[in-house]
C-alpha positions in Angstrom: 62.9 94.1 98.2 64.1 96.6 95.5 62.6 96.1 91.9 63.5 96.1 89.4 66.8 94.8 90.0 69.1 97.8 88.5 66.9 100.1 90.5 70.0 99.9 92.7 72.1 100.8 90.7 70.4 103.5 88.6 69.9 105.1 92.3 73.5 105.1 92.7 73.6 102.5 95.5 76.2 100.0 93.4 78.9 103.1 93.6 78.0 103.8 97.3 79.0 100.7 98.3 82.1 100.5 96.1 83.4 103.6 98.1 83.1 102.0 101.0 85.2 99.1 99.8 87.4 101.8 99.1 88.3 102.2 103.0 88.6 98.1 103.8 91.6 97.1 104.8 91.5 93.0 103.5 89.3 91.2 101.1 87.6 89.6 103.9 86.0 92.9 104.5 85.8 93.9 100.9 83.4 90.8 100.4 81.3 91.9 103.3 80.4 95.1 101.8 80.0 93.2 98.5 76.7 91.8 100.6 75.4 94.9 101.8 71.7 94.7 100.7 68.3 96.6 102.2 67.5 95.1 105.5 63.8 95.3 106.7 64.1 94.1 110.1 63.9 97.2 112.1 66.2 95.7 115.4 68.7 94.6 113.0 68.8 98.1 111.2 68.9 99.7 114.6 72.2 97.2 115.4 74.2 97.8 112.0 73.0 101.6 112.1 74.4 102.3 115.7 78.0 100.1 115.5 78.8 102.4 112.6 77.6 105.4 114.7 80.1 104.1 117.8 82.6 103.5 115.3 82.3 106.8 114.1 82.4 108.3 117.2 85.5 106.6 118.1 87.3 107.9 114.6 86.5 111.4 115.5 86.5 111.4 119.7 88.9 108.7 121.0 92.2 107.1 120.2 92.5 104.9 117.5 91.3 101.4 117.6 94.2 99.1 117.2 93.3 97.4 114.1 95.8 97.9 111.2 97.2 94.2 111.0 95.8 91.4 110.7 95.2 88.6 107.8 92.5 86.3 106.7 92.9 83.6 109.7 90.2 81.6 108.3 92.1 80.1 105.2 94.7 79.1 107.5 92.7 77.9 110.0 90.6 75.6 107.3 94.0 74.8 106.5 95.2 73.6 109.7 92.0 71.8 110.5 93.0 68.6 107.4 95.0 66.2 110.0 98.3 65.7 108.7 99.3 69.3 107.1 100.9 72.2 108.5 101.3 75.6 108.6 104.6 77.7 107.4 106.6 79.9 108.8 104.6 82.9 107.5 101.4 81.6 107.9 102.3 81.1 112.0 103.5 84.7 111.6 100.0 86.2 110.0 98.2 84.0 112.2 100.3 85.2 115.5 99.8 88.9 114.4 96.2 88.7 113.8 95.4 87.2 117.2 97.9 90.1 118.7 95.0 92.3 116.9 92.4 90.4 118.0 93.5 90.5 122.0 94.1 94.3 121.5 91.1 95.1 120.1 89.0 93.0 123.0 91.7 95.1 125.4 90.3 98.6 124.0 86.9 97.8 124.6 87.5 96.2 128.0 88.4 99.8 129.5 85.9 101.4 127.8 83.3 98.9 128.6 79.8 100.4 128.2 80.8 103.3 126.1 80.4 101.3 123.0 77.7 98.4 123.8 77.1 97.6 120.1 80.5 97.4 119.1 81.1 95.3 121.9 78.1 92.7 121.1 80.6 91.7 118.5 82.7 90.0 120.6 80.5 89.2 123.7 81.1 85.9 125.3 84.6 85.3 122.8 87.1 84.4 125.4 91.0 85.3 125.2 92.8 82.6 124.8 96.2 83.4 125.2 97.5 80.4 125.2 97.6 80.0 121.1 100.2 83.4 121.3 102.3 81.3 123.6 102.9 78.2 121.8 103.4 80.2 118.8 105.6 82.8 120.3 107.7 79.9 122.2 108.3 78.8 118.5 108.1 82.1 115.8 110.5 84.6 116.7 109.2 88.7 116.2 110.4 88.5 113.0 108.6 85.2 111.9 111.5 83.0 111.5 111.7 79.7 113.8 113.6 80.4 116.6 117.1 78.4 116.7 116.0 77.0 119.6 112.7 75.9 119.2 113.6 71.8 120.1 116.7 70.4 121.8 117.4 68.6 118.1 117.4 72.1 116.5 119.6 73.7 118.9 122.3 71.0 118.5 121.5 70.7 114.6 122.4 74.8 114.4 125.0 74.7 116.3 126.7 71.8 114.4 125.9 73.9 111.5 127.3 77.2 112.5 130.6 75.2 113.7 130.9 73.5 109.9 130.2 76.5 108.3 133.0 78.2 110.2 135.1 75.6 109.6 134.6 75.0 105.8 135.1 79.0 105.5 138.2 79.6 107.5 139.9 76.5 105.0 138.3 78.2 101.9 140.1 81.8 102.6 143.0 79.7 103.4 143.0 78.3 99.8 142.0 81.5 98.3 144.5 83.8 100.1 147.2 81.3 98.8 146.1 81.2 95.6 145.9 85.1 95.7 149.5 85.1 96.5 150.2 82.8 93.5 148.6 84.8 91.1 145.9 82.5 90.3 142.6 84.2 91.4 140.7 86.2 88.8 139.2 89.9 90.2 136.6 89.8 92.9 135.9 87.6 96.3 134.7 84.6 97.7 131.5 84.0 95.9 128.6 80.9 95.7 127.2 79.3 92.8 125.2 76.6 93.3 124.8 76.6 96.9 128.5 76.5 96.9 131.3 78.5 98.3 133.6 79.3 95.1 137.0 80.8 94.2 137.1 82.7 91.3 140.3 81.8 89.5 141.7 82.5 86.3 140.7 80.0 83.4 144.3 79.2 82.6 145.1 78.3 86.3 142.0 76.2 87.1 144.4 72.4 86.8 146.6 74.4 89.3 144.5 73.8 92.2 142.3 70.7 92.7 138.2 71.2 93.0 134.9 70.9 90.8 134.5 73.6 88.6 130.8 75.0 89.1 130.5 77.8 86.5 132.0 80.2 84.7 132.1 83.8 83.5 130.1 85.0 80.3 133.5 85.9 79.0 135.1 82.5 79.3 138.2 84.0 81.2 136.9 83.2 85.0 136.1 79.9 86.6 134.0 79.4 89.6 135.9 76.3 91.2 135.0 74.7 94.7 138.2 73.3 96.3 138.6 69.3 96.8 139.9 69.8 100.5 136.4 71.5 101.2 134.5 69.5 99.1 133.9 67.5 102.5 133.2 69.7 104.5 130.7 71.7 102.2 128.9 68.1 101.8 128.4 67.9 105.5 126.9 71.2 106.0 124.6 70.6 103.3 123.5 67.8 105.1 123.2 69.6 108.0 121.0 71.8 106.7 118.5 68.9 105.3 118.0 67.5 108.4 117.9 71.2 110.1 114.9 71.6 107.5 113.4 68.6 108.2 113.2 69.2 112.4 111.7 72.8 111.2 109.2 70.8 110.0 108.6 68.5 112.5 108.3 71.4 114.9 105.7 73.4 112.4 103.4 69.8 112.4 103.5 69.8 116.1 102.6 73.7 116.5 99.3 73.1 113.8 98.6 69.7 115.8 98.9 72.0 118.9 97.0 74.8 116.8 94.0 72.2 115.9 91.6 72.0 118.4 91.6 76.0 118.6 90.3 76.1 115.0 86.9 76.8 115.5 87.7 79.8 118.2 90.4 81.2 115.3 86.9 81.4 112.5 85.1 83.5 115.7 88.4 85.7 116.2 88.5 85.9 111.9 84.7 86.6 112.0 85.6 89.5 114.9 88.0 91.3 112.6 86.1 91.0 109.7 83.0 92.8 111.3 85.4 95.1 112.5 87.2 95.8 108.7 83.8 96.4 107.6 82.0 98.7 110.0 85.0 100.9 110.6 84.5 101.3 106.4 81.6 102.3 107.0 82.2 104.7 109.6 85.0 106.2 107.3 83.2 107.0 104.5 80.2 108.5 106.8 82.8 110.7 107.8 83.3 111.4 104.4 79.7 112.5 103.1 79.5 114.0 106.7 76.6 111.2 107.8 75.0 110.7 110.8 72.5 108.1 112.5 68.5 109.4 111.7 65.8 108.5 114.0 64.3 105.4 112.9 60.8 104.6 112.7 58.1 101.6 112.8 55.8 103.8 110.6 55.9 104.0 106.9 57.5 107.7 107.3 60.8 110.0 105.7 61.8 113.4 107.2 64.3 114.4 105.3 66.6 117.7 107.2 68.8 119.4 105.3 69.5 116.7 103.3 72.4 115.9 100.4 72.7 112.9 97.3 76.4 111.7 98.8 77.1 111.0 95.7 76.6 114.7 94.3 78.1 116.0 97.9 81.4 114.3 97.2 81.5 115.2 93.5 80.8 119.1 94.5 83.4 118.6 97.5 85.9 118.4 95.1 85.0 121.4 93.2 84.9 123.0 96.3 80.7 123.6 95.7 78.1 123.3 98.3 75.2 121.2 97.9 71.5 122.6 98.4 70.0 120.8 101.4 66.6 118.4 100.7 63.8 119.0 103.3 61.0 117.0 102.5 58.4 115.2 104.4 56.7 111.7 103.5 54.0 110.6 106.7 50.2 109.3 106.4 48.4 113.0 105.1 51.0 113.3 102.6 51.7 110.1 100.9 53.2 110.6 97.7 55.4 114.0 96.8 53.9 115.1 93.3 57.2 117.6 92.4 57.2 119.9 89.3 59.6 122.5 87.8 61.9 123.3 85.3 64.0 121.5 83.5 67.6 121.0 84.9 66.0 122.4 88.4 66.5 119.5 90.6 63.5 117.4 90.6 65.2 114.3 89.6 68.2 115.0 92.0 65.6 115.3 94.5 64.0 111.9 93.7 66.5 110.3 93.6 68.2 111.6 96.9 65.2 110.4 98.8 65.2 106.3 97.4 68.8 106.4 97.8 68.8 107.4 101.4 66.3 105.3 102.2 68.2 102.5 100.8 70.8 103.4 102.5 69.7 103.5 106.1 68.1 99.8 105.5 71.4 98.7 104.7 72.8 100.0 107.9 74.6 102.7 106.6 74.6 106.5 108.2 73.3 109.5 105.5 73.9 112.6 104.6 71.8 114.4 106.4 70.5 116.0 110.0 70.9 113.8 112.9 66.7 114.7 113.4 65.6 113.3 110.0 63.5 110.3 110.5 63.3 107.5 108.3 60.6 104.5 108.4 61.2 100.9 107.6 59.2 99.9 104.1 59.1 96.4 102.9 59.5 97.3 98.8 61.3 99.9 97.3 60.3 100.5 93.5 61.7 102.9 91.0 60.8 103.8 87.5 64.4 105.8 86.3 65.5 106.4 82.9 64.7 104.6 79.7 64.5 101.0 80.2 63.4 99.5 76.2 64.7 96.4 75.8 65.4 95.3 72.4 65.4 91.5 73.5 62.2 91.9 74.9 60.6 94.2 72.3 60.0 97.1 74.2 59.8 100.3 73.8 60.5 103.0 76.5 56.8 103.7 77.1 55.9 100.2 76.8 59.1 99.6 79.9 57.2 102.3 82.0 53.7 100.3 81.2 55.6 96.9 82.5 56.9 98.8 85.7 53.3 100.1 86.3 51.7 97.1 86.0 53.9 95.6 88.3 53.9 98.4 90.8 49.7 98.1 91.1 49.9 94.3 91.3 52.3 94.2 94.1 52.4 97.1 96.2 51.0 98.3 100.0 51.2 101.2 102.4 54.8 99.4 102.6 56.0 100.2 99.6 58.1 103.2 98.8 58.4 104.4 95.1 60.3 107.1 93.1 59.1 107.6 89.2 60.8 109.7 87.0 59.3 112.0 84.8 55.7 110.1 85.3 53.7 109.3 82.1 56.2 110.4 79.7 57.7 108.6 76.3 54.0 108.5 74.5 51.3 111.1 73.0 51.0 113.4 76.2 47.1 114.0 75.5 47.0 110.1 76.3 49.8 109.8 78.6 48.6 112.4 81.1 45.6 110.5 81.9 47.1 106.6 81.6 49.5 108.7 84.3 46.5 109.9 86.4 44.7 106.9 86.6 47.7 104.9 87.5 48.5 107.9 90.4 44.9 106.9 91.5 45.6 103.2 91.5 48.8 103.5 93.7 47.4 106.1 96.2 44.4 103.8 96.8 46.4 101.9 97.8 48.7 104.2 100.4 51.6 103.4 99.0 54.6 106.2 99.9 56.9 108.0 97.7 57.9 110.9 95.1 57.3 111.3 91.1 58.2 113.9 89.1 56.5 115.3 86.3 55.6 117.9 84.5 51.9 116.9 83.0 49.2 119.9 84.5 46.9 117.4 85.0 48.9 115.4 87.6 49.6 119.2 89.5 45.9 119.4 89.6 45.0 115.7 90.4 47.5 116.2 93.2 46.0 119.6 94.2 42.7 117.9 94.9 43.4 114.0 96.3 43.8 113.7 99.6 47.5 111.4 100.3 48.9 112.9 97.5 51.0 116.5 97.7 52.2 118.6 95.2 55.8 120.6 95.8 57.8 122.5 93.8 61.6 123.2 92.5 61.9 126.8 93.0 63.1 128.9 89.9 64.5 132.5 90.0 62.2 133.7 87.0 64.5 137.3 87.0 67.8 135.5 86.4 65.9 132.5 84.7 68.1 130.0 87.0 67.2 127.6 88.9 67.5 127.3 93.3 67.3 123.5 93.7 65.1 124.6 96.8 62.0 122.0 97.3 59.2 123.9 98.6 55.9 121.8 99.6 52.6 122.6 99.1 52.5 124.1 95.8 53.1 122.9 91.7 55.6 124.3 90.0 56.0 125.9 86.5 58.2 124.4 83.5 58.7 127.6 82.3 59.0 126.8 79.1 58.3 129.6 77.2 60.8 131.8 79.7 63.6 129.4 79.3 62.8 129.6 75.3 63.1 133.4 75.6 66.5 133.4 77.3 67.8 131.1 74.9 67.0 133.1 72.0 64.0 131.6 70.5 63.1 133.6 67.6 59.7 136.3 69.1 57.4 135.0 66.5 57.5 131.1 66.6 57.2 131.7 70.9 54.0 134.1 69.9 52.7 130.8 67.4 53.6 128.6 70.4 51.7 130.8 73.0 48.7 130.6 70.2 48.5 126.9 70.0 48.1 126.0 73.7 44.3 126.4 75.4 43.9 129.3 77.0 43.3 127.5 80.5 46.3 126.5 80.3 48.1 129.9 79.6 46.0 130.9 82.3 47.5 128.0 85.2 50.9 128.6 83.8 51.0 132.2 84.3 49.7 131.5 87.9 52.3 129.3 88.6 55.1 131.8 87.3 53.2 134.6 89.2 53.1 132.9 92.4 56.9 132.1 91.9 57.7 135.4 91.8 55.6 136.8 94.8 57.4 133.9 96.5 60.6 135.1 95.5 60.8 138.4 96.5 59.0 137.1 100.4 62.0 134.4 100.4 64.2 137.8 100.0 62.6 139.5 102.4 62.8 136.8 105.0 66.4 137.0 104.4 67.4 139.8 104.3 65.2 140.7 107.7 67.1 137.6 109.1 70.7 139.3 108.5 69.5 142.1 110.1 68.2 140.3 113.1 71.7 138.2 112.8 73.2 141.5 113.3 72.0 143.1 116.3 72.0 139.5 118.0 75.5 139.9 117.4 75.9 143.6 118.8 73.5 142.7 122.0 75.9 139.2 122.3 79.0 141.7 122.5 77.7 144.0 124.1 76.7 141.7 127.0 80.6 140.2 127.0 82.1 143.7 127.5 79.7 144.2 130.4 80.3 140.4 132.1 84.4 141.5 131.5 84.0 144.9 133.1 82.1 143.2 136.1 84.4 140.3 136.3 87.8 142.7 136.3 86.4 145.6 138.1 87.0 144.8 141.5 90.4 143.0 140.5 91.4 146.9 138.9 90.5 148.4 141.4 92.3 146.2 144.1 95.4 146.8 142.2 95.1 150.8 142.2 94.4 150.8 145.7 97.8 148.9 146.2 99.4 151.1 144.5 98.4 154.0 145.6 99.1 153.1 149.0 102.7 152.4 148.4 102.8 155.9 146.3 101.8 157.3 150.3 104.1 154.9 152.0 106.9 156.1 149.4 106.1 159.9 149.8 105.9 159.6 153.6 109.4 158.1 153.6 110.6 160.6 151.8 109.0 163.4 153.8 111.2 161.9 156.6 114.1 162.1 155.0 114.1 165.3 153.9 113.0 166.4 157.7 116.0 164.1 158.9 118.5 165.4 156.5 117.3 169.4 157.1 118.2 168.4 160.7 121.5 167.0 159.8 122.4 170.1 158.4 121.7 172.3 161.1 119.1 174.2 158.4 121.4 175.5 156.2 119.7 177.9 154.3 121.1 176.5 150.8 121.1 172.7 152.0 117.0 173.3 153.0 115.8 175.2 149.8 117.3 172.8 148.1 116.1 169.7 150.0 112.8 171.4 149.5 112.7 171.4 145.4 113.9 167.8 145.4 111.1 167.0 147.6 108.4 169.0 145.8 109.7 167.3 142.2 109.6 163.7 143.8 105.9 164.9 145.0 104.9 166.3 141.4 106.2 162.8 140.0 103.8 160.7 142.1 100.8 162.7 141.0 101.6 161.9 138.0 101.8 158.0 138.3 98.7 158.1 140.6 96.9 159.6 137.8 97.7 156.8 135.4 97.5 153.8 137.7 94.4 153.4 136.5 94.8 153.3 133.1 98.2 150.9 133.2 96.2 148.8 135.6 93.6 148.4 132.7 95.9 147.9 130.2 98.0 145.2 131.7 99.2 143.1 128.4 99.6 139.2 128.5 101.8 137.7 125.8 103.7 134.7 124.8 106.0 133.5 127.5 104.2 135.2 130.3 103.5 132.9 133.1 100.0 133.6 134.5 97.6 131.9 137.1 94.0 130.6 136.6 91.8 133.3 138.5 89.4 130.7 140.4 92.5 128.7 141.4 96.0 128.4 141.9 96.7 126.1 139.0 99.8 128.1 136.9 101.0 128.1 133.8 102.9 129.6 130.9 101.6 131.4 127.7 102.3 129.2 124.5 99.5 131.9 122.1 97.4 134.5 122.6 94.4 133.9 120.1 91.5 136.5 120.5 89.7 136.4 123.6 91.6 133.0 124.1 94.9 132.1 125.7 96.9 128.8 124.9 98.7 126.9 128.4 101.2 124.7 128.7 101.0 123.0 132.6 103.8 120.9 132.0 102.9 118.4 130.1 99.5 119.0 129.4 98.5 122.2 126.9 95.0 124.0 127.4 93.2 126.5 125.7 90.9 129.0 128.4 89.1 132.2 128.1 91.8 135.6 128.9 89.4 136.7 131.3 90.0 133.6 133.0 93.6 134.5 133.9 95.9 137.1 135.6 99.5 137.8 135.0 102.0 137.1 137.6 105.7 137.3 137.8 108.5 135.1 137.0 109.6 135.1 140.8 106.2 133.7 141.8 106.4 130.8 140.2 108.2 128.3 142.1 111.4 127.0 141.1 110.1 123.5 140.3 107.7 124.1 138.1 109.7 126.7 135.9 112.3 124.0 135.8 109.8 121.0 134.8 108.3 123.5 132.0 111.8 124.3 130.5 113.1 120.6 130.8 110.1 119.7 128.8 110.2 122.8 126.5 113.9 122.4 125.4 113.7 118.5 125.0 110.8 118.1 123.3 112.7 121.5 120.7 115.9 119.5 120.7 114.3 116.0 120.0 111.7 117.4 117.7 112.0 116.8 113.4 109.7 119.2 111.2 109.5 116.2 108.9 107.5 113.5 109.2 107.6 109.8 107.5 104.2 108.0 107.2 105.1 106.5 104.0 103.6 102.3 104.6 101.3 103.5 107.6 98.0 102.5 107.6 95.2 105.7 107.2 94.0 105.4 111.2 97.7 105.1 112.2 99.0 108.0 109.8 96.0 110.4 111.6 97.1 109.3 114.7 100.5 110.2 114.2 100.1 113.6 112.6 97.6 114.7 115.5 100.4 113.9 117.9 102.6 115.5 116.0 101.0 118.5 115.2 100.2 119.3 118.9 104.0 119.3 119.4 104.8 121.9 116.3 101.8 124.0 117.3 103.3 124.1 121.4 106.4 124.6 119.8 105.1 127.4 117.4 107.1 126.1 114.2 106.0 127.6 111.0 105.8 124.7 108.7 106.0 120.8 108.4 107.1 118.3 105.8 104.6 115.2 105.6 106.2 112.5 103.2 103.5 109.6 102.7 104.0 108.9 99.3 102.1 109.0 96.4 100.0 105.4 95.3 96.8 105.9 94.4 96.5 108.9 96.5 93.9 107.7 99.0 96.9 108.5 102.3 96.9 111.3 101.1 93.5 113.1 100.9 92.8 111.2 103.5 95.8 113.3 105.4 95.1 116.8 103.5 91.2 116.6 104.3 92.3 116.1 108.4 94.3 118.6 108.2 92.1 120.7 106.9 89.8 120.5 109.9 92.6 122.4 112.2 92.1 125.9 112.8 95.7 127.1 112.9 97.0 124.9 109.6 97.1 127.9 107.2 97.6 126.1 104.1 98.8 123.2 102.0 101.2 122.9 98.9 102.8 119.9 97.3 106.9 119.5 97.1 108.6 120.8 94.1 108.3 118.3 91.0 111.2 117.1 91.5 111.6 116.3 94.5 109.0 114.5 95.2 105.6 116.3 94.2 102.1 115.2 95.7 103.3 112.7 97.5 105.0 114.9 100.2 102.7 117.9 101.6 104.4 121.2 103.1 101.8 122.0 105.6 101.9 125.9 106.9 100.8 126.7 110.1 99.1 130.5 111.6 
């Protein structure tokens, strides 16, 4: 239960769900979310809470679940159930591709069975009955028209049709070529008014040729005139085509009377794809405010880590802002969060972050927040927001509040969470602070959970000293007088009121009369509080800026250790190599020893022919000192590049370089493309590779280049099938290292798009997106730019 009733929507809740609407794809799942309320039943929180969390996962982690086209089966299944009518055309159509849907969807799950158990529940024990496709296929063709030959009688009754037609047009162009030679015919063709094939004639000339004159021009000067001698003939196929209409409909009645008995099965397939509509919404827009599943609990608890208001997370997203994370804490020590601060600091963001959530997960839906928070199950939710006077009721704001608190002692329990704004205000605050306090008292007597805001003293110190109630803080950066929208717990806050007066430029002597007229206790609590602040500042800092530090060296010491594992890894690989070398550098000089003895003999020792023999020899010698000495260093330095083929160093898997991205080098083993460490891999040459595998790599290379468009239509797709499109086209331009791609999907109302940009955006090598030129087509065609 949530009182008062526009507690819902003053805690945003109303817009929430209309952004999930945003993301259904039929009314049948529009009106589901319409009905999203807070659940207290924990296993049926844990049920809704966990399909949205499969159907997440399946978004983000496995291909896309067929489920673009289908239609609301339920009116036309009431429809068909009323003995005596029938289904159309269309309506067999929707009905046929729904159930396609339907048996694709059960298909996807079936060879994942297991993976997804709550998504599956959904349709557990709904059988496949197949049969419904096959009458309606043996009828519909895959267009949705009725099939010439769906009966014996409509077979003949289209034939006989096609032969009149034929018959009535070959005399018609008789007629109308002979009157074109006589002069009669006015400018243009054959055409029909009426149903009718007509000759256009001249006005003058239309007693020249016998026929029924059907219409005629604007001007006056053309006639439309159907000849007598196919008068006949026009008759008959007109007939025709009542009685062809009339066996269309006797074969649609027997289809529906066919279609009948399945009715009830068609509502369960219906009630299948509008669960599915609605929790793949949900999912969607999780995604969106980047939400995940918290722990639930059976204790009246909230951990809140790292925590965001969606709504304020997708307003900054746009800005391109980052929200401050929420971590509070709400268990049995610490009952109710007593949080103080300055104005405009964040203490009614932070209130109402924490009913909004917890709204939220009771309703099924995943939050904003980390996967470790923990959220309880509470029977009541109420919240005192904003001013509430009623003018019908004759109250004021204070007297609203006064209502609200009443109501709240009557009726609430260690079940009940609440959120109060600004607690006590909109009366005399030497009577408000106490009427405040005792009502605190009240509620905490009775364990009741939650967060208030405030800035009355004597609520910090009431706080400071009751045991279930906790003060916390919105911290303030009293150098730069702005606020840090950082909750810290354990300690009140300052409004710093007389510091915010400064920086605005309140004159020095009223803030001197100001300081004069409070007690000097409270000057005295105040300055403690801004004292405290500012120690607490400068240790935040500190902690900070001795975390970089310690950021840093982990770094160095992380490096540090990679160098060392690559050195360990590569040195006996280096080494190998010289060796190699360097033996052939011996076999080579040996050989050339021996010919240089052989050819000294040859020439009997010639004096000349020795000494120079000799030099040769000793230059050839020189030389290979000289490449031993760098074997080493070229060994080292060996360079792998784009192109290269290379082979996986625990294995003899091959393949050939598409990038080379850091410490990272991008494969492509025929079809498949793979991204493994370069340490991983050694170089090899062209001549190792066998012949069949070079081949099957170029084949695939230079088909997929020649068959390949940079520009891609999506314009009429639905979002999942867009994304599914553009990752499997993006794989391709990336292998193929294009530099850019044209996305046309139109503009609408946009949603495609973003919805396209904000994927996009998660790829590491997309560089950047622009919008066409103005003129030829603007945002809705993106030019997407890759690294």
């Amino acid at each position: 239960m949530i009182y008062p009733s526009n507690a819902s929507e003053k805690l945003g809740f109303l817009e929430i769900k209309q952004l999930i609407k945003n993301y259904c794809l039929s009314p049948m799942g529009e009106q589901m979310v319409d009905k999203i309320q807070m659940l207290t039943n924990f296993d049926h929180i844990n049920k809704f809470l966990r399909q949205t969390q499969e159907f997440k996962n399946i978004i983000e982690n496995d291909s896309p679940l067929p489920i673009s086209t289908f239609f609301d089966i339920k009116k036309l299944a009431d429809k068909a159930r009323i003995e005596g009518t029938y289904l159309s055309e269309d309506e067999f159509f929707q009905v046929l591709l729904s159930l396609n849907t339907v048996f694709s969807v059960i298909h996807y799950f079936n060879e994942r069975q297991g993976q997804y158990p709550n998504l599956e529940a959904l349709f557990e024990h709904l059988p496949v009955e197949k049969s419904i496709i096959s009458k309606i296929e043996f009828i519909i063709d895959p267009k949705g028209k009725i099939k010439p030959n769906a009966s014996k009688e409509l077979a003949e009754i289209t034939h006989s049709l096609a032969k009149a037609e034929k018959e009535a047009r070959n005399k018609i162009d008789q007629i109308f070529r002979s009157a074109q030679n006589s002069g009669f015919t006015a400018d243009g063709n054959l055409t029909v008014r009426d149903g009718r094939l007509c000759i256009p004639l001249l006005a003058e000339n239309k007693r020249k040729i016998k026929g029924f004159v059907h219409d005629e021009s604007a001007s006056g000067q053309t006639v439309y005139l159907e000849p007598e001698e196919v008068f006949q003939l026009n008759n008959s196929i007109r007939d025709l085509e009542f009685d062809r209409r009339r066996e269309i409909i006797k074969i649609l009645q027997r289809l529906t009377d066919d279609l009948r008995p399945f009715v009830p099965l068609l509502l369960s397939y219906h009630g299948l794809l509008t669960k599915l509509d609605f929790v793949r919404a949900k999912a969607l827009f999780a995604i969106e405010i980047d939400g995940n599943m918290p722990q639930l609990s059976t204790h009246s608890e909230l951990s809140l880590i790292n925590a965001s208001h969606p709504l304020l997370l997708l307003n900054f997203k746009k800005e391109k802002h980052t929200v401050v994370p929420l971590n509070i804490q709400i268990d049995e020590h610490q009952r109710v969060i007593v949080v103080s601060g300055p104005n405009a600091g964040g203490k009614s963001v932070c209130m109402k972050t924490v009913g909004l959530l917890q709204i939220m997960v009771q309703a099924g839906l995943l939050i904003p927040a980390d996967e470790h928070s923990k959220c309880g199950i509470f029977k009541q939710i109420f919240a005192d927001i904003g001013d509430d006077q009623s003018i019908e009721s004759d109250l004021s704001t204070y007297s609203a509040h006064l209502s609200k608190m009443k109501y709240f002692i009557e009726n609430s329990n260690a079940k009940t969470l609440i959120v109060i704004d600004e607690f006590g205000t909109g009366t005399d605050p030497q009577f408000g602070g106490p009427i405040a306090e005792a009502v605190l008292e009240s509620l905490n007597a009775k364990k009741v959970r939650g967060v208030v805001t405030t800035h009355y003293s004597n609520l910090k110190n009431f706080a400071n000293a009751t045991s279930g109630l906790e003060n916390a803080s919105m911290l303030f950066n009293n150098q730069l007088m702005q606020p840090l929208y950082i909750l810290e717990m354990g300690k009140p806050g300052s409004s710093y009121a007389f510091e915010i007066a400064q920086k605005i430029g309140l004159p020095p002597q009223v803030l001197e009369s100001a300081r004069s007229k409070i007690g000097d206790q409270q000057k005295k609590v105040d300055t403690l509080l801004v004292d405290l602040e500012r120690e607490k500042r400068k240790l935040l800092e500190n902690k900070i800026a001795i975390d970089i530090r310690e950021s840093k060296v982990n770094n160095l010491l992380e490096e540090n250790q990679k160098l060392q594992s690559y050195l360990d890894e590569n040195k006996k690989l280096i080494l190998k190599d010289a060796k190699i070398e360097a033996q052939n550098i011996i076999k080579g000089a040996n050989k050339l020893i021996e010919n240089t003895i052989a050819e000294i003999r040859g020439s009997n020792a010639d004096k000349e022919k020795t000494q120079g023999l000799r030099h040769n020899l000793q230059q050839e010698l020189k030389k290979n000192e000289v490449k031993e000495k760098v074997i080493k260093p070229a060994a080292i330095s060996v360079e792998i590049k784009a192109g290269d083929w290379v082979k996986l160093i625990d294995s003899e898997t091959m393949g050939q370089v598409i990038d080379v991205a850091k410490d990272n080098v991008i494969l492509a083993m025929g079809d498949l493309r793979s991204v493994v460490k370069l340490k991983r891999v050694e170089k090899i040459s062209n001549k190792s590779v066998p012949k069949e595998i070079r081949k099957t790599s170029y084949s695939n290379l230079t088909e997929s280049i020649s068959q390949f468009s940079p520009e891609l239509d999506l314009r009429g797709k639905r979002g999942e099938e867009a994304l599914y499109e553009i990752e499997r086209y993006l794989d391709k331009a990336i292998m193929m290292g294009l530099p850019s791609l044209k996305i046309i999907h139109g503009k609408g109302d946009g949603i495609l798009r973003k919805l396209i940009r904000q994927y996009l955006s998660k790829y590491s090598q997309v560089n950047r997106m622009e919008d066409e030129h103005a003129d030829r087509g603007g945002d809705g065609i993106t030019y997407v730019y890759l690294n």
